[in-house]
N, C-alpha and C positions, 0 to 999 in steps of 0.2 A: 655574540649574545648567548647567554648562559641557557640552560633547560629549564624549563617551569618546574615548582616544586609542587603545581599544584593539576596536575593535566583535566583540556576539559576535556567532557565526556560528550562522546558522538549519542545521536536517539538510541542508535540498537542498542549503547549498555541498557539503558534503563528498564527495570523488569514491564513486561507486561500484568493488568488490572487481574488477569485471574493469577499473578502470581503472591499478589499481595498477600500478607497476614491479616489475621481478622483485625479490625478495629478493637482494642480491650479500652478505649477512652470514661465506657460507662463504669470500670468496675472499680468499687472504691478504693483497691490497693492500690493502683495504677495513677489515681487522681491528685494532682497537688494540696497541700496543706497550704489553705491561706493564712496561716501564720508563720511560715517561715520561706516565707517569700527572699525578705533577705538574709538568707543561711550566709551565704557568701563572706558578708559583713560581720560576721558577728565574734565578740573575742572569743578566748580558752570559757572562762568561764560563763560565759554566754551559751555556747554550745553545749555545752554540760548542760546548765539550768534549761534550755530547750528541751533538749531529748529527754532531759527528768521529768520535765512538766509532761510529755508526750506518752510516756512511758507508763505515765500514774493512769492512762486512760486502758491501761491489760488488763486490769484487775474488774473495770467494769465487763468489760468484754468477758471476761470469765461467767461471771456473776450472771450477764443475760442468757450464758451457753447454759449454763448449769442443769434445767429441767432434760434439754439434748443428749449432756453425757450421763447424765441419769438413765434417762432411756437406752441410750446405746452399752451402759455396761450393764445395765440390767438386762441384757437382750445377751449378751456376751458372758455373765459369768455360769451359768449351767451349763454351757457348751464345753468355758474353759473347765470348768469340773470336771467335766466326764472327761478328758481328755482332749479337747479339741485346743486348737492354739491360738495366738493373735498376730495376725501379721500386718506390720507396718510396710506400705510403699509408697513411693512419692520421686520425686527429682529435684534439684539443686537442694536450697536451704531443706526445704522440706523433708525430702530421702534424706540428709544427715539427720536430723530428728528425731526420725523414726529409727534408724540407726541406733545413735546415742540410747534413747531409752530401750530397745531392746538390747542393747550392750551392756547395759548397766545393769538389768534383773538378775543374771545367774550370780554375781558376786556380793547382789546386797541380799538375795532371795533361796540362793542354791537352787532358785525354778533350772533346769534344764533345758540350756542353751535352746535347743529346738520348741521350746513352746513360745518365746516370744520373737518374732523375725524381726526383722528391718531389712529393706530392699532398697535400690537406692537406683536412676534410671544410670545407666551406665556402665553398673557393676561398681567394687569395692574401689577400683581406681577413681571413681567419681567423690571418694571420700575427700580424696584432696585435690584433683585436677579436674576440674568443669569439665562437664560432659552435656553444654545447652539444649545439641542438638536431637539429644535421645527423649529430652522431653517431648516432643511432637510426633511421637511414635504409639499409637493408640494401643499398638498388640505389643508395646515394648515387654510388659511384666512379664506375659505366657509363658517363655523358657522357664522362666523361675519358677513359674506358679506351677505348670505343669512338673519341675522336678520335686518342686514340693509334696505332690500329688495330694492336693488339697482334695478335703473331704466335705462335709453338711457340718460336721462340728468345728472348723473353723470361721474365725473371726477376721475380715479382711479389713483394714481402714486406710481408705487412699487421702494421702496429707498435700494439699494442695491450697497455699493462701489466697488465689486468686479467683481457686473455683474452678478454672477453664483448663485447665494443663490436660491435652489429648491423653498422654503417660499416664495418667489417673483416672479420668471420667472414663479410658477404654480399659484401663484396668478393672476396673469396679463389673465391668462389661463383661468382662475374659474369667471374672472372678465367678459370674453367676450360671456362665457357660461352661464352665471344666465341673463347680459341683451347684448344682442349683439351690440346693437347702442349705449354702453358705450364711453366713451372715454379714451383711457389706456397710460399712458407712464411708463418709467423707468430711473433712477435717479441715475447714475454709476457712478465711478471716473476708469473705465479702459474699452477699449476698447474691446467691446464684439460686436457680431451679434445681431441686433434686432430680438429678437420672434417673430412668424408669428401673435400674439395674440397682442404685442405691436405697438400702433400707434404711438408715439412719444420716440423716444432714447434720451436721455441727456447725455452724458458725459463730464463730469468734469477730462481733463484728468492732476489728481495731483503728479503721477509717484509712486517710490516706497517710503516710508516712513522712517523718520528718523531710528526710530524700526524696525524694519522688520514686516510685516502682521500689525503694529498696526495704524489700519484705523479710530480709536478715532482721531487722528492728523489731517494730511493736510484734508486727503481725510472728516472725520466727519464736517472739518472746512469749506470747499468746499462746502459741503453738506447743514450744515444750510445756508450760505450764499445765495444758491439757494432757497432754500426754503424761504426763506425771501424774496423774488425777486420772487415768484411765487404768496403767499400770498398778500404780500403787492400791488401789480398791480391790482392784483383779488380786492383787496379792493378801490385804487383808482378808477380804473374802473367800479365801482358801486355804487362810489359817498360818500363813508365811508371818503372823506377828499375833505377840500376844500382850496385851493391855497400847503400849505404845512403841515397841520393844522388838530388835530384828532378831527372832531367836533361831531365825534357819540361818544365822551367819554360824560360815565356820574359818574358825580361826589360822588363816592360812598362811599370814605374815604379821609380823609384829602390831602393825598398827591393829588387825584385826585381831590379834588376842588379847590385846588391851582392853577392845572393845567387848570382846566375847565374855573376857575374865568380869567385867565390868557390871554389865547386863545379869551374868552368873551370880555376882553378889548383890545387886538388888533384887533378883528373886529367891534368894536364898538366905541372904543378911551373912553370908561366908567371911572372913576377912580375904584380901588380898590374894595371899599364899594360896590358901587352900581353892579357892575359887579356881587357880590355874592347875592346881592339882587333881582338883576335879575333872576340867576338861580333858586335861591328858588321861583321865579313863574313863572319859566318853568320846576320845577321840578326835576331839575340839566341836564336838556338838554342844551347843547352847542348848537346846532343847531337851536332848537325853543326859545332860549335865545335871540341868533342874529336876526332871523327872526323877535322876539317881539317888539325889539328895533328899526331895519334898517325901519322892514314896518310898524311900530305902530300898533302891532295886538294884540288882545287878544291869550291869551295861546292856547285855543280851535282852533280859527281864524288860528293859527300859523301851530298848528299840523295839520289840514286841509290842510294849503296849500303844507306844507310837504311832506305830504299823496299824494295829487294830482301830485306832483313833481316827484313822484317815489323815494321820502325821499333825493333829492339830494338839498343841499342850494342853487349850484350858479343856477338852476332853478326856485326856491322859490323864492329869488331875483330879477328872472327877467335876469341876465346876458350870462345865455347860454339856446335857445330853449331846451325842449323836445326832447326827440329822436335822 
């Protein structure tokens, strides 16, 4: 008689009541969608038109956040002014997120890598290889936060769809504890209680998912979108763009000098040619490009006035005061 493929289990495997996980059945990421009950069944294009239909429900969810990140990046940009930073943390989907968009600022921004973070619970190896179990680790962030040596002029926002991830609510925690005059929010897609430790709640509320619990979807979708909308204002607001225009891009490979050259000749009406000739003696700055051009300065002349501007053009220019 062959071996079972399936062994049964004696009592003592079974955990004991205090070992159990919380119940998360209340939270609406967690909760089944009674529309696609039968996911199972359904063809190619069936599945598509689902998740599209599902998908179209981000944008309200944005829409209800809206007054939230209002308040939280208006609560966050004089910080980031004076020099304080934004640091993103979180675990699984979420820590990539906060990743991704602080990955993505120094090359569209030239902000300096160090002002926007992404933390991710696990460390960088969690980029690609799951690291579940770090979520449930309340003091997981503190190494980081602590080597960070976070200040009162930072921005901490723990990204968390469910709300309850211990890695975030004890972060927000640890964040308030190393500098108190931080400034902390939280980045949900389901309705939870703010932590006494949280000053800004966000929620994105995107309901239950097509999958059940699988929060990569609306809710990760939700997720970057905010984030892009946090980032990006943060940059506006510090003068990283002018009219609609990324003029702290520097032209550092082909596709970006296309773009630089580009950008060059709509604020200067240049043709082509010269537009890249410009750059190359501003160094591939977009900003001291225009400036060289509009006020007829030398390069030096240019970054000066730059400098004196608080690096913002339409200052440089001349078209909006100071301050």
């Amino acid at each position: 008689m062959g071996l079972s493929s399936c062994p049964v289990s004696t009592p003592a495997s079974h955990p004991s009541s205090s070992a159990l996980p919380p119940d998360r059945a209340h939270i609406a990421t967690e909760q089944r969608n009674p529309h696609t009950l039968g996911l199972h069944r359904l063809s190619v294009a069936q599945c598509v038109q689902t998740i599209n239909q599902a998908d179209a429900q981000v944008i309200a969810a944005l829409q209800h956040a809206g007054p939230a990140l209002t308040d939280f990046i208006s609560a966050a940009e004089p910080r980031f002014l004076a020099g304080g930073r934004l640091i993103y943390f979180g675990a699984g989907t979420s820590g990539r997120l906060g990743v991704l968009d602080a990955s993505e600022a120094p090359p569209t921004f030239q902000v300096p890598p160090g002002r926007i973070i992404g933390i991710i619970a696990g460390g960088d190896s969690a980029l690609r290889i799951s690291s579940e179990g770090r979520e449930d680790e309340p003091d997981g962030v503190e190494p980081e936060l602590r080597t960070l040596a976070i200040t009162d002029r930072d921005t901490l926002l723990g990204i968390a769809a469910g709300g309850t991830t211990p890695y975030v609510q004890g972060g927000v925690a640890v964040a308030k504890r190393l500098a108190p005059g931080c400034l902390t929010g939280m980045l949900v897609c389901s309705a939870v209680d703010k932590p006494a430790a949280c000053d800004h709640l966000i929620v994105l509320p995107t309901g239950p998912e097509v999958l059940t619990g699988s929060t990569r979807m609306k809710a990760g979708t939700a997720t970057k979108l905010a984030l892009n909308t946090i980032s990006t204002t943060l940059m506006i607001r510090s003068g990283r763009v002018y009219q609609n225009l990324m003029v702290d891009l520097r032209a550092s490979n082909a596709k970006l000098r296309d773009r630089a050259a580009r950008i060059v000749t709509m604020l200067t009406d240049l043709p082509r040619e010269n537009a890249f000739s410009l750059l190359d003696s501003a160094a591939g700055s977009v900003k001291c490009a225009v400036l060289m051009h509009r006020r007829s300065l030398t390069r030096d002349a240019a970054e000066a006035a730059l400098a004196a501007a608080g690096g913002r053009l339409d200052v440089a220019l001349g078209e909006t005061a100071s301050g």
